[in-house]
Residue, then its C-alpha position, 0 to 999 in steps of 0.5 A: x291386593x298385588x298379590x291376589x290381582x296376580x293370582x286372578x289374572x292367571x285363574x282367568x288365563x286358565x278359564x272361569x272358575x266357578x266359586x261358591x260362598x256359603x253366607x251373605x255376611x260381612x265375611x261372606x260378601x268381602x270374600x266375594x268384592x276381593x275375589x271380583x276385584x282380582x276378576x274372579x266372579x262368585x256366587x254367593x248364597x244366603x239363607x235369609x231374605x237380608x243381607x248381613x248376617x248377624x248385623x243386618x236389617x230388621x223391618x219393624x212396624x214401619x221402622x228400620x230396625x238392626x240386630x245389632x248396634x255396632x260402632x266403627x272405629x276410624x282403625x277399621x281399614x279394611x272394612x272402610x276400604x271395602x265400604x269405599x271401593x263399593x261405593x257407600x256413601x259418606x252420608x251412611x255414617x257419621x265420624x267423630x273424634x274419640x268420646x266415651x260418654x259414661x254418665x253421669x260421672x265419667x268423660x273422655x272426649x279426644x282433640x282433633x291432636x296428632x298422635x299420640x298428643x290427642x290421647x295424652x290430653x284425653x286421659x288427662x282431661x277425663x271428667x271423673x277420674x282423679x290425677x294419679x288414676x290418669x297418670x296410671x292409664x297413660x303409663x298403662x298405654x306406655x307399657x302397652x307400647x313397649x312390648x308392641x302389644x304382646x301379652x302372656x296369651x294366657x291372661x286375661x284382661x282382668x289379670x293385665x289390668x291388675x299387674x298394671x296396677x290399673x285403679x279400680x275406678x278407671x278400670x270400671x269408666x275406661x278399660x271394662x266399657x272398652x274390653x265389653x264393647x269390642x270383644x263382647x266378652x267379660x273381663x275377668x274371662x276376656x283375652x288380654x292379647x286380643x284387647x291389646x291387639x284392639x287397643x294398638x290400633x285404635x288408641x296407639x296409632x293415628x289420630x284419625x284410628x282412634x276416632x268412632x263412625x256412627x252408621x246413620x244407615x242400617x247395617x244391610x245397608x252400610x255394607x252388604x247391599x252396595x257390595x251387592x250391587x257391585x258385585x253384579x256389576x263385576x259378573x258375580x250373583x248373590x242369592x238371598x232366600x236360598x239355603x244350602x243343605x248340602x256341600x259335597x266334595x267329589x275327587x276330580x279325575x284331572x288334577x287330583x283335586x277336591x271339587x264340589x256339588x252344592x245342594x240347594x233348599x230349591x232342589x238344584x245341584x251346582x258344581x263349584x271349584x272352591x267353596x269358602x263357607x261364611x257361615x258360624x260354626x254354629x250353622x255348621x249343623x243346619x247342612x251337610x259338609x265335608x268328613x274333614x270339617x267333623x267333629x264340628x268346631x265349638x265354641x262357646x258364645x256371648x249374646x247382644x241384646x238390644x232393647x228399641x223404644x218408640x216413643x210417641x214424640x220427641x226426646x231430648x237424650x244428652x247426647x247422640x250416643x252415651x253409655x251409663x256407669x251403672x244399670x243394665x244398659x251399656x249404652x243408649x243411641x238416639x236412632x233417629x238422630x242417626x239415622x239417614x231418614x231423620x227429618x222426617x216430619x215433626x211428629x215423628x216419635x223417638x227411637x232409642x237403641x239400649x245395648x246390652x253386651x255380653x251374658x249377664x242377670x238380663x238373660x234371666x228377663x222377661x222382655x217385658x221386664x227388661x223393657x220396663x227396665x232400660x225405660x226407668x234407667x233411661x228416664x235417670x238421664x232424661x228426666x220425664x219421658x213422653x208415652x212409650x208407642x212399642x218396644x222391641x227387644x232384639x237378642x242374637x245369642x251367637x253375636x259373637x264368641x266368647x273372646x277368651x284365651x283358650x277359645x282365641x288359640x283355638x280359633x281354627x285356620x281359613x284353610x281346611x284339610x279339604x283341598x278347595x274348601x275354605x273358612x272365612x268368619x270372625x271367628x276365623x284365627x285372627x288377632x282381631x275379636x268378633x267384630x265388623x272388621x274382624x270379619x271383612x279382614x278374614x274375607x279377604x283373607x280366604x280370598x286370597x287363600x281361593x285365589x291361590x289355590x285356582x292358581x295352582x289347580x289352573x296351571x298344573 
């Protein structure tokens, strides 16, 4: 942050620049920390009351519900700086060393080992496959590793396990569950470069990368609110309930430089010196932009759907958090065992999270159906289950791009042809997927790029 605090200095040498961000999510609110931290204030607009975007908080029947279930990785550094320096507590997430948990056949589970000790044990310990296929997953990481995690960009994951010669059995328990969970994508379609790019930093760098952090608190909660909160502290506002209908570049007599007038659902008009649009491309249609950002940026999406069961008392799932090597459901998650209110009395029912990633036969489902579904797939590991109070079936159908190879080399730049103008977003060209730190990571990318760009327009 050098360099940006740099930049900052000599923007506020020159006078307070005024800097919109269109979008109150991960993106969007790490856009706005890493501009107030080199003291350039912002001010943020999100169209919904919650703050987070497509991972934030629901209000359900009394309980806190997300859009979303998303785990952290211990690889995640920029999201957990950001989670630190705004002052989240250690008690909104919980950390454990690396355990994929497919029941009832399959487990990984990684030892408190420095790298890369503790994932050679693990591959070689994992419940469910035979020697020669952990002997070939270790080898596959080997090779990983020797051509630094550059693959053809072309190719697919289902293409790289295959010319890795990878068993079917430990594609189906490791590597599938692995592309599925952190690009949201099918593999037969999924980007290999960008899987290996996931895979070099959670599996093949420190002990500690590899490790999962659980949220125990609600996704608004887990970052955006606390940012929020420091936000103002620093001089910056943040405006939920407030849409944007327009965004308009009007040419500066001094300078020669784009600056622009923000339209707003309540009737204002405000200038601003940048803007950084923190928003889908699928949004990009609900307002008016600049000429230079049409024709719109397409892409094709993959849906989250995530089905919640309350349930009139107590259940003992296996565990916190599994996955299942069959059925619709990828993954079940205890909510109040994880969640932060857990204690709560003991006639508090269970809240299960089933997590259904990526496009599939599911789609096709009624919610009643789907409900009825993930139950019975549930009750395959726990046995006889107490009364069902409620569900809730939750879909964000633009959870996240569809991480191909053509859809990844076309992820555009955060700068625009429209001087001032800027992007920030998962989407936004990165060797991440569309994750939590994908987008903290583009944040603080167009921060920096705003940054400079006052500079320049400052001192000339």
């Amino acid at each position: 942050m050098d360099r940006l605090a740099h930049l900052g200095r000599v923007v506020s040498v020159a006078g307070a620049a005024r800097v919109a961000i269109v979008g109150g999510g991960y993106a969007g609110m790490a856009t706005a920390v890493a501009l107030a931290e080199s003291g350039i204030p912002t001010t943020v607009f999100e169209a919904g009351k919650e703050l987070g975007g497509r991972a934030r908080r629901i209000d359900y029947r009394g309980e806190v519900l997300d859009n979303g279930q998303h785990i952290l990785s211990g690889a995640y550094s920029a999201l957990l700086r950001m989670m630190a320096l705004t002052g989240v507590p250690e008690t909104a997430s919980t950390r454990i060393p690396l355990r994929l948990s497919l029941r009832p056949e399959f487990t990984l589970q990684a030892p408190r080992w420095i790298a890369p000790l503790h994932l050679a044990w693990a591959l070689l310990t994992a419940r469910g496959l035979t020697l020669p296929e952990r002997y070939a997953a270790i080898a596959f990481m080997q090779s990983m590793k020797a051509c630094r995690f550059q693959v053809d960009p072309g190719q697919t994951v289902s293409l790289l396990l295959a010319a890795h010669h990878q068993p079917e059995k430990l594609s189906r328990y490791l590597w599938e569950p692995l592309t599925i969970s952190a690009l949201n994508t099918p593999v037969n379609v999924a980007s290999a470069q960008v899987f290996a790019s996931v895979l070099r930093d959670a599996l093949a760098g420190k002990r500690e990368c590899s490790d999962l952090i659980l949220p125990r608190a609600d996704l608004s909660a887990l970052f955006p609110d606390a940012a929020a909160r420091w936000l103002a502290a620093k001089g910056s506002n943040v405006r939920a309930g407030v849409k944007i209908k327009s965004v308009n570049a009007t040419t500066a007599t001094q300078h020669n430089e784009s600056k622009f007038n923000i339209e707003t659902s309540d009737g204002e008009t405000l200038p601003f010196d940048a803007v950084v649009l923190a928003i889908g491309p699928h949004q990009f249609d609900s307002m008016s932009l600049p000429q230079a950002l049409n024709p719109a940026i397409h892409f094709q999406y993959e849906p989250i759907v995530t089905v919640y069961l309350k349930f009139t008392t107590a259940v003992n799932l296996p565990e916190t958090m599994f996955g299942q090597t069959g059925g619709i459901a990828q993954w079940f998650f205890d909510r109040r065992q994880l969640s932060e209110q857990a204690g709560g009395g003991e006639n508090r029912g269970a809240l299960i999270a089933a997590v259904i990633s990526a496009s599939g036969a599911h789609e096709e489902m009624t919610h009643e159906v789907l409900a009825s579904t993930v139950l019975a797939e549930l009750a395959r590991h726990t046995g006889l289950l107490p009364p069902l109070e409620w569900h809730k079936v939750i879909t964000e159908k633009f959870a996240t791009f569809a991480c191909t190879p053509e859809l990844h080399r076309r992820r555009p730049p955060a700068l625009t042809a429209t001087p001032g103008l800027f992007l920030a977003g998962d989407y936004v060209a990165g060797d991440y997927p569309a994750t939590l730190e994908g987008a903290v990571r583009s944040g603080v990318n167009a921060a920096r790029l705003v940054a400079s760009h006052l500079s320049k327009t400052a001192t000339a």
